[in-house]
Each structure stands twice: as structure tokens, then as C-alpha cells.
N, C-alpha and C positions, 0 to 999 in steps of 0.2 A: 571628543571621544573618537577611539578611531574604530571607523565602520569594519564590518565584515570582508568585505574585498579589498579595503587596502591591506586590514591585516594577512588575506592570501596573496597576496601580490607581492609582500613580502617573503613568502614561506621560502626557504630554503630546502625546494626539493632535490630527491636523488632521481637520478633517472632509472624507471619503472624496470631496468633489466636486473639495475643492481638490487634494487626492492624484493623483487619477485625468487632472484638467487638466494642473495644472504637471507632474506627474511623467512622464505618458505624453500628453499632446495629446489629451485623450478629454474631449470637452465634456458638459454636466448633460444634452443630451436621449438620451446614449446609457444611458444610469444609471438603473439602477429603485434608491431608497435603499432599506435596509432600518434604519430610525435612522438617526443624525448619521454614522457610524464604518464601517459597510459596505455595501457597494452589487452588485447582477448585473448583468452589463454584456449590454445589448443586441445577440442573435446578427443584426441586422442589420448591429451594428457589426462585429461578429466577420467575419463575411461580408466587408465591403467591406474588409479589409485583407490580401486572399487573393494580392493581385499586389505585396504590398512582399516585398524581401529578409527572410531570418531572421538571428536570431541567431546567436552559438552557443550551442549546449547541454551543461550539465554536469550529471553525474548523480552524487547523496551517496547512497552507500549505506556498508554499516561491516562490520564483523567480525562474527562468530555471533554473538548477542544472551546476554549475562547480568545474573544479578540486581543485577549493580554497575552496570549502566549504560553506555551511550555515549554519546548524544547527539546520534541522528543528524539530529532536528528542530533541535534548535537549532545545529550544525554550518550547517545548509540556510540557517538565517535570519543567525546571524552572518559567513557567509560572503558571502551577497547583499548586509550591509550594508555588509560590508568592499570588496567590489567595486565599488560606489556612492563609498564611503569617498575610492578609490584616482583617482576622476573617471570611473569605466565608467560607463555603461546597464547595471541590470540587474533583473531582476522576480525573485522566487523563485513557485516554484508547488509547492503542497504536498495534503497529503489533509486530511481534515478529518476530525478525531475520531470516534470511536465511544464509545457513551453504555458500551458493555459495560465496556472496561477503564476510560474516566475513572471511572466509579463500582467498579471491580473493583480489580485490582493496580498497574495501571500509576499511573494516574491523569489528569492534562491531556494534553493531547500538542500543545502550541502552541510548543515550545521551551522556555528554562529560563534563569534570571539574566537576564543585558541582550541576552538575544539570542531574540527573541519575538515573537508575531505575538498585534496586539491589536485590538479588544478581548477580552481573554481570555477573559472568563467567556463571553462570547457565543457564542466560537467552540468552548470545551468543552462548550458545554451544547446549544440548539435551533438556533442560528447562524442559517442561513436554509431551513431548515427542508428540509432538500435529503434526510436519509438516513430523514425521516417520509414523506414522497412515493413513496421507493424502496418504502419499508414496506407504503405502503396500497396502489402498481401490486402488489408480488409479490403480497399477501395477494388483491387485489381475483382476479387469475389463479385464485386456490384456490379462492375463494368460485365465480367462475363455473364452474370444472370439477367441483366438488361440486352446483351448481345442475342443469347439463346433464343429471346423471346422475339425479340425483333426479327429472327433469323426460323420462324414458324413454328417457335415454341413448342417440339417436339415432346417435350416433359408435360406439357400441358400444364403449366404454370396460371395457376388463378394470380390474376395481375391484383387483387384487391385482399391477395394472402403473400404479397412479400414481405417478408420478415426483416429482411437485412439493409441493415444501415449504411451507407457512409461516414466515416471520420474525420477527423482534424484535429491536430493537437495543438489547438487553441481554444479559450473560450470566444463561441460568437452566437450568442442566443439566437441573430435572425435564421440561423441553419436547423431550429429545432423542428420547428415545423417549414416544410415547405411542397410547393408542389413541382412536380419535374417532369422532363421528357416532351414539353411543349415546342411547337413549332413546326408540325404537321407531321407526316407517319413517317417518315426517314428518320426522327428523334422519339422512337416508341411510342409507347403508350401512355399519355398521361396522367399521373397518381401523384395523390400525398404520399409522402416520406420526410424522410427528415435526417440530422447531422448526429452525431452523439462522439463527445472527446475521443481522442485514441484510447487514452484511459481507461475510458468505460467498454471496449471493443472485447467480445468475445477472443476477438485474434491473441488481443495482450494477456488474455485471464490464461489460454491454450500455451502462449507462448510462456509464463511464466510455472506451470504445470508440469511440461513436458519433460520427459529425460533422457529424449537421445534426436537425430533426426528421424528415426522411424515412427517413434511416438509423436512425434509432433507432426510427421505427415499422415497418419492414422488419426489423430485428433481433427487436424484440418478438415480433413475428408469426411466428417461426423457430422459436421458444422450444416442445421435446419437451415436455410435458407428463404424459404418460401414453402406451399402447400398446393396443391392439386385442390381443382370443383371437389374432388371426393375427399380432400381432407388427407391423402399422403402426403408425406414430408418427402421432400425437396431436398436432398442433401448437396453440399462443396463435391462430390465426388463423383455425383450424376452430373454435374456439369466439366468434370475431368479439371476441377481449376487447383485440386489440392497440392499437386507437384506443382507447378509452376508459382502458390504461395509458398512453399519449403523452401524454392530458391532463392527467393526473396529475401528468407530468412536465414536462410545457410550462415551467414557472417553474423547474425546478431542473437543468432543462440551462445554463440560462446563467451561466456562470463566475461564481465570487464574489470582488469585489476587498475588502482590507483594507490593514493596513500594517504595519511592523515598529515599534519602540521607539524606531527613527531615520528615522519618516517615509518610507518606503520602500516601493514598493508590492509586492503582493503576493497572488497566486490562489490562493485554498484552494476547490479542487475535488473532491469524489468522495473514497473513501476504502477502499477494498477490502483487505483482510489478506495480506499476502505469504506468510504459514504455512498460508494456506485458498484463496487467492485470487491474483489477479494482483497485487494491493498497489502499485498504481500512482495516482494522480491522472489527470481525466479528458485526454483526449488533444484536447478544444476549448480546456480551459483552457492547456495546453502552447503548443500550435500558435498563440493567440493571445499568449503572452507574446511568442514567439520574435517575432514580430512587431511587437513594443512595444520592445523594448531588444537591445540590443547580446550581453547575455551573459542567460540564464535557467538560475535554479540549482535543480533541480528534487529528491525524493529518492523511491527506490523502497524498500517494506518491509522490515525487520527485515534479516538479514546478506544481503552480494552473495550466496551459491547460493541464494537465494529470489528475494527483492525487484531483483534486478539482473539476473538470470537470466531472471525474467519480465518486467522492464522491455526486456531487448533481445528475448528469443526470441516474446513474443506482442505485447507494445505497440507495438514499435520496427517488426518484421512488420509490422504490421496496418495502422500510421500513415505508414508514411516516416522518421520521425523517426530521427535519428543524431546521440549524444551526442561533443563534442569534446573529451571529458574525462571523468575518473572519479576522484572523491574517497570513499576510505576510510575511513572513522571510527572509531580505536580509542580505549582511556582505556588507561591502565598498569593502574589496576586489575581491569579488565576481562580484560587480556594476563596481570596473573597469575593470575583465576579459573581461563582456560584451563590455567594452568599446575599446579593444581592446590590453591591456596592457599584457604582456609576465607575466609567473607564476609565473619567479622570480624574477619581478619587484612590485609586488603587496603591499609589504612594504611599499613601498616610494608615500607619497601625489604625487596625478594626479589629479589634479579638470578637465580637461580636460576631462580623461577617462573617470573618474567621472561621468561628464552630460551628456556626451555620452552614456555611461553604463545605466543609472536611465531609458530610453526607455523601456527595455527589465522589469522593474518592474511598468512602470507606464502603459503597457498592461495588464499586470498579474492585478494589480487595477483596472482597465478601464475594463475587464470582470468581476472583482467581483462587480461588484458595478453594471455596466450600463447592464449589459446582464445578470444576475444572480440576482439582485437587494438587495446585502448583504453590509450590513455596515463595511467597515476594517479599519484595523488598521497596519502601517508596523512596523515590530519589527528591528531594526539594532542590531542585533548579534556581540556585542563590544567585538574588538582586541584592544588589547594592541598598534598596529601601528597606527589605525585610530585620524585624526588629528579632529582637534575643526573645522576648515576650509572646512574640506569634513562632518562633521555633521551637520554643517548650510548652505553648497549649497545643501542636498540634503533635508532639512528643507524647505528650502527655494522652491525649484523647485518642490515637492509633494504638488498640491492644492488640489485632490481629496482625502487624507485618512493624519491623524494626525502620523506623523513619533515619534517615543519612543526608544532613544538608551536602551539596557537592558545588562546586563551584571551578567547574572544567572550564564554566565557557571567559573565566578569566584566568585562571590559572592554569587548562590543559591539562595534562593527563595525573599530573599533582595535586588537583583539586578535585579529583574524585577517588585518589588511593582509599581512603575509608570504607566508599562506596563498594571499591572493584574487591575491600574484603571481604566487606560482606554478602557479597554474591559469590563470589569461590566459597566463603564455608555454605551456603545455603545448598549451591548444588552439588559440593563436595559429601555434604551429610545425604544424599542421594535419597532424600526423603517426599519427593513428588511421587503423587499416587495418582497419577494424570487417567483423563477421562474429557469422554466429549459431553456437549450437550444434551445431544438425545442418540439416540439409535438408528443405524442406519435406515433400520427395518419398520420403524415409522412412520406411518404416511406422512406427504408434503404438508398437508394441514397441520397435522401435531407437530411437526419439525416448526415449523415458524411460529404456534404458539407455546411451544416451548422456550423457543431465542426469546419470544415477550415476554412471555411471564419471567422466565427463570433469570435473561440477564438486563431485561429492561425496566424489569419492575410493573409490567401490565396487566392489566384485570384480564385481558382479550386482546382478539385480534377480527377486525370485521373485514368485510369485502361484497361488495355486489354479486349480482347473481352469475353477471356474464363473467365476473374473477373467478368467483367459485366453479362456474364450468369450466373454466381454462383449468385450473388448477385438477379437477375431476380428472378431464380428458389426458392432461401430462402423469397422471395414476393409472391411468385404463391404460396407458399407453406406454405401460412398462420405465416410464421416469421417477416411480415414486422412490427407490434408493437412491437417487439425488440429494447433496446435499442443498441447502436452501442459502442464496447470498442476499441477505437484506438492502439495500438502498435505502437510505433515509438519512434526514440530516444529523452530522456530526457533531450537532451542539447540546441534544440532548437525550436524555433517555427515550423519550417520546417522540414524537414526528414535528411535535412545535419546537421550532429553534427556541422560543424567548423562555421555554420552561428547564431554567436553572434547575443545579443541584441536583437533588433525587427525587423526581416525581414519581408516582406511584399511581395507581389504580384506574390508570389513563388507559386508551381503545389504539391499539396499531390499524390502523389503514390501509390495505391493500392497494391500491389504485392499478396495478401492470403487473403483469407475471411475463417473463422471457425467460425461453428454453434457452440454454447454452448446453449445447447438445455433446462438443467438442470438448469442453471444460471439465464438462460433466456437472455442472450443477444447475439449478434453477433458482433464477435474481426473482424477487419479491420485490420489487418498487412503492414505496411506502409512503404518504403525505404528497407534499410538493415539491419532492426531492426532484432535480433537473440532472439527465444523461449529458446535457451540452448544457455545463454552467454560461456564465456572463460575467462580462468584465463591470468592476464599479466603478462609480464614476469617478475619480482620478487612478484610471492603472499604473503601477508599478511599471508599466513600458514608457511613459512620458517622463519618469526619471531617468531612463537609462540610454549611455549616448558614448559617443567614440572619441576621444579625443584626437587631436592632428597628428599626436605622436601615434596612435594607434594604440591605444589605454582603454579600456572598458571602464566606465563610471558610472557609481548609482544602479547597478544591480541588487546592490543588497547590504 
């Protein structure tokens, strides 16, 4: 079978000027290239297309995430090329990798078979250089607040109330905890601290947020840092470090165009983790697709109660934006993991597991629809194993949202035309009666046990006394219209990975509260969820390797 990178290696692209002309009307002087194949497109451009009509907007998100897969990147891209396909306008806008999993478990994340977003290696590897930028603003913030202190800590910085982390966009557990600044008083002050992905950085939740560079240097400048003996906040702007991370970032605010494997254009912007993170693409690059085409098919992280939960209750907030549809992404064998079937039995029909399994996706609908008020659609992600018999029980058993086998990721933008129509009538019938989770004006506490009960299915939500004073304190202290970003793992409704399907009347876990003051929301750290995952023990980087001709092999 032929893998994923060799099928992009063969793509027959255009180069990104003529993509960007013919396909959207966007002439070479608004285009910084980066190579023949992808380009940032000039926020003056951006700018001046503030008074056209938008699109509509659809958002891909999928079922709980298991180790069989869904596909909800390549869903995103064979769906935008199917709606192209059908004679629409339409952009797709996506995240852009993270170096942790392409070289850890997952591996690429550009989409899969003929349904892909290319140049690949480019866009799994350094791309345009957008989440090194995010790296050097977070770290430069450490460096300056470690300097100040060193330098007679004028601010009066409680050395035992710094807040701020350093990054790396890798996974490397031993950077979770550590202690630093050892080596006697010329290397500060000795403290634990510790690492946390670029991913999970405040920098990247700010940078994908922002909508101009004022805002995003007025966001920087927000950013808590540390506290004072008396318990003031420490802001990026008493230590004057918020200009000097703007410039940093000057080139990687501006959206990055590419294309699919059918010429097609396409914004891989920002990349944030929905299991750590708001897990969304950035909110310029959105707001300029919508602007460019008819329909923009966009996708938020890992299953709708993360990545879709935080695409409406903080992005959707924050931005304006309002999706006119919602596509689902299950596989059967995914629906029978939940149902409880072994990884290496997932080949073989289980109508059992099967309706078993379809729980765990008929919640994920039942919040998009009844508690969010969006019209969806579920996409079945066609394997080559999936029987005619598991395609009509779960036909048959989905009353709330019309099921569409699609099969883009072998046949491309042709194998999801069905799909792409039934999502043009869904948001052409303009019948989303959208709505958030809770209300602004809720306190922090009822905002995150609203996200449990309502979209996780929880009885509660507990927390120690020293969580509950944090959480008090970020109310007294004028953060309670915050919205709330959960943390917690991506495999289940609950905080326990191994509890398949749709559990119920389970207790969320508090364990960390962090302000993101710059964001504007406040992360809720839940179970044993890790800010700095870990590689497992055979990474995806010990397959991938250069050939003599200069070839990438075994990325993906």
C-alpha cells in the first residue's frame, strides 16, 4: 500500500502564487513566499477585506479520539476538496503540527491518503517557522523575568510565586518538573519549575486569539507572570518584555496559504492542543478564509467535548465567529474500540461492539445539536474492513444527525461529494440556533461544572481546598468572566483514559487551575492530564530518516 508521503511526494503541485491568484483573487504583492509551494499572506491584505460578506462556516470535529483512528484532518481536507469538487468556494483552515507527536505517537498530522495538505514534509516539519517564534517570544518572557530578579528584583517578585514556564515543542517528560538557576548567585535563584509543550503556552493560545498586531501586543502585555510577597500580579509589561515578544512574532501572525492534493487552497495557521489547550487554528486565519470563499471547513481538536466545546465556548466568544454546521467524524473501528473490542480485533465485523460503541458518538451529537443548537452531520471515515452490515446498524441507530459514509482518504475530493452535499444543504437551510455552554456571567465554578455535567456526562466536579481557593481568589480578582479551558485526557468523557464510550455519573478532578490572563481564559487541569506529554517507547522519529538522494522517509 502506498503510504502517505509517498502519495504527497508525488502531488502535482502549482506554485502557491498561482493557487493564491486563480483560486482566491490575491495578487504576488500581497504574498511573502516561503519556496515555490507556500506563502504568508500579507495582514495588510488581511485588513483590507474587513467589509466583504463571509462565508459559511463548518466546523470537523469527531468522536473521543482512539488508537484506531478517525481522521479528522483528513475529513477537513477531503471534505473542502469535495465542496470545490461539487462547484462551491471553499478554503479549508487547519492547525499546523507539532514537532512533539509528528516525531512521538501520532506522527504527521497533514491528513492521510488523497486527502492532504501539501507540501507535507514542510508542513510536518519547520513549515514557516511559526511555532520556533512562539518558542523563542515564551522562553525570551522567562529569560527576562529571571534577569529582573537577578538584577535586584525591583518588582519584588516572590521567587516561590513564578508562574511562567518555559517551552519546547517536543515531547520530553524529564523537562516537567525540574529545578533550575543552580550553580551559585550569578545563575539566580534556585526554584523548581518546569517545561510545558509550545502547544500548551499561553504565547500560542494569545497568538492564535489575536486580530491585529496591537492586539496581540496588548494581549502579551496581560500575560501574569509571577506575584509579589503581597499577592500582586506581575505582569509581561512591568517587565517591558511585551514589544520585544511582538517582534518576534511579527512574521508568524500572518496566516500561511498552502494547498490540498487537488489544488485547492488552504490556511494552516497556529496549532494549540484541545486536551491542554483551546486546540483551535488562529482566529485571522479563519476570519480571512470566511472572506475568501463561499464555504470554510475549518476543524477544532481531538473529540467535540474538547476541541468543539472550546472552539464555541472561548474562540467562537472571543471572535464572533458562528459555525453553520458541524461534521462528526467517526470510523466503525474506532465505534467498536468504544465498544469495547481489542485493537487487534477491530477488522473483523462486531455489530455488537458496534451499538455498543455508537453511545460514545450519539453524546458527542446530543451536545452538538441539543446544547450548542448546531446542525450535524456524521462523516464515517471508510476502511477498506468496514462491512455493508455495520454501515446500516449504525444508519439505522443515528435518529439525530444523517450518517454519510465518505471515503476521500482514497478517493479524494470524489469520495466525499455526498458528504460535501449534505453539509451545503444543512448550512444552507440556516437553521443553527447556536448558543454556548453557559454564560458568561457565571461564576468559574459553575462554568466547569456546567462543561461536566452538560457535555461530559458528570455527576460533579471535585477539587481540594487549596484548588478551591485558587479558583475563589481568580473570582475576587475580577477573572470570573473568564471563559474555562479544561485539560484532561482526549480519550474519554471522564479524566480515566481506559473508560470507553459514554460514561456517566463519574467526578471531574480539579488537580491545577492557571490564569491565562493574555488569552483571557482560565485552564482547569483535570486527572493526570501532562502540559509536557512523553514520547512512547518506539517514537515515530526512529522511523524517519533522509535518504542519500535527499528524500524524507517514514514520516508518515
Amino acid at each position: 500500500m502506498t503510504s502517505d508521503i509517498e502519495i504527497a511526494q508525488k502531488a502535482k503541485m502549482q506554485r502557491i502564487a498561482v493557487i493564491a491568484k486563480d483560486r482566491l483573487g490575491i495578487s504576488d504583492e500581497y504574498l511573502e513566499p516561503y519556496g515555490h509551494y507556500k506563502a504568508k499572506l500579507s495582514l495588510d491584505y488581511v485588513d483590507s477585506l474587513k467589509d466583504k460578506p463571509d462565508g459559511k462556516l463548518i466546523l470537523v470535529t469527531a468522536i473521543s479520539p482512539t488508537p484506531a483512528g478517525e481522521g479528522k484532518t483528513t475529513t477537513t481536507v477531503g471534505l473542502g476538496d469535495a465542496l470545490n469538487k461539487i462547484g462551491k468556494k471553499a478554503v479549508m483552515c487547519l492547525r499546523e503540527p507539532s514537532l512533539g507527536p509528528v516525531f512521538g505517537m501520532k506522527g504527521g498530522a497533514a491528513g492521510g491518503g488523497y486527502a492532504q495538505v501539501v507540501p507535507m514534509e514542510d508542513i510536518n516539519l519547520h513549515f514557516t517557522g511559526d511555532f520556533n517564534a512562539i518558542q523563542l517570544a515564551n522562553n525570551l518572557l522567562a529569560a527576562l523575568l529571571d534577569n529582573h530578579i537577578h538584577h535586584g528584583n525591583e518588582l519584588g517578585i516572590d521567587v516561590r510565586r513564578i508562574t511562567w514556564k518555559r517551552v519546547l515543542d517536543m515531547n520530553d517528560r524529564a523537562l516537567r518538573d525540574i529545578v533550575c538557576s543552580l550553580g551559585g548567585p550569578g545563575n539566580g535563584f534556585p526554584r523548581e519549575d518546569g517545561f510545558d509543550i509550545v502547544v500548551a503556552s499561553e504565547v500560542m493560545a494569545i497568538f492564535c486569539l489575536a486580530t491585529s498586531f496591537k492586539d496581540l501586543k496588548e494581549r502579551l502585555g496581560n500575560i501574569v507572570v509571577a506575584y509579589t510577597r503581597e499577592l500582586k500580579p506581575v505582569l509581561a509589561r512591568d517587565l517591558n518584555a511585551h514589544g520585544a515578544m511582538t517582534v518576534l512574532l511579527k512574521d508568524a501572525l500572518k496566516p500561511n496559504l498552502v494547498q490540498t492534493l487537488e489544488n485547492n487552497p488552504a490556511f494552516i495557521h497556529g496549532g494549540p492542543f484541545a486536551n491542554i489547550a483551546h486546540g483551535c487554528n488562529s482566529v485571522i486565519a479563519t476570519k480571512t478564509a470566511l472572506k475568501l470563499a463561499d464555504y470554510v471547513v475549518t476543524e477544532a481538536g481531538f473529540g467535540a467535548d474538547l476541541g468543539a466545546e472550546k472552539f464555541i465556548d472561548i474562540k467562537c466568544r472571543k471572535s464572533g465567529l458562528r459555525p453553520s454546521a458541524v461534521v462528526i467524524v467517526a470510523t466503525m473501528r474506532a465505534l467498536k474500540y468504544h465498544g469495547g473490542v481489542d485493537l487487534k480485533q477491530l477488522n473483523n465485523e462486531n455489530l455488537e461492539a458496534l451499538e455498543k460503541g455508537i453511545a460514545n458518538l450519539e453524546r458527542h451529537v446530543s451536545n452538538m445539536t441539543n446544547h450548542f443548537g448546531l446542525p450535524c452531520v456524521v462523516a464515517i471515515n471508510h476502511f477498506t474492513f468496514d462491512t455493508d452490515a455495520e454501515v446500516a446498524l449504525l444508519q439505522k441507530k443515528m435518529k439525530d444527525a444523517p450518517v454519510v459514509l465518505a471515503k476521500h482518504w482514497s478517493d479524494g475530493g470524489a469520495g466525499a461529494a455526498d458528504l460535501a452535499r449534505v453539509v451545503v444543504d444543512l448550512a444552507d437551510k440556516g437553521k443553527s440556533n447556536f448558543r454556548f455552554a453557559y454564560e458568561e456571567s457565571a461564576t468559574l465554578w459553575d462554568k466547569i461544572k456546567t462543561v461536566a455535567q452538560k457535555i461530559y456526562g458528570a455527576a460533579d466536579v471535585s477539587a481540594d481546598a487549596k484548588v478551591r481557593s485558587q479558583i475563589k481568589k481568580l473570582q475576587d480578582d475580577g477573572y470570573g468572566h473568564y471563559p474555562v479551558c479544561v485539560a484532561k485526557t482526549q480519550y474519554s468523557f471522564s479524566t480515566d483514559a481506559s473508560l470507553r464510550g459514554a460514561p456517566s455519573g463519574h467526578v471531574i478532578g480539579i488537580r491545577e487551575v492557571r490564569l491565562a490572563a493574555g488569552a483571557e481564559f482560565i485552564v482547569m487541569v483535570c486527572g493526570d492530564i501532562m502540559t509536557m506529554p512523553g514520547l512512547p517507547k518506539v517514537p515515530s522519529a526512529v522511523k524517519i530518516d533522509l535518504t542519500d538522494e535527499g528524500k524524507v522517509v517514514g514520516l508518515f
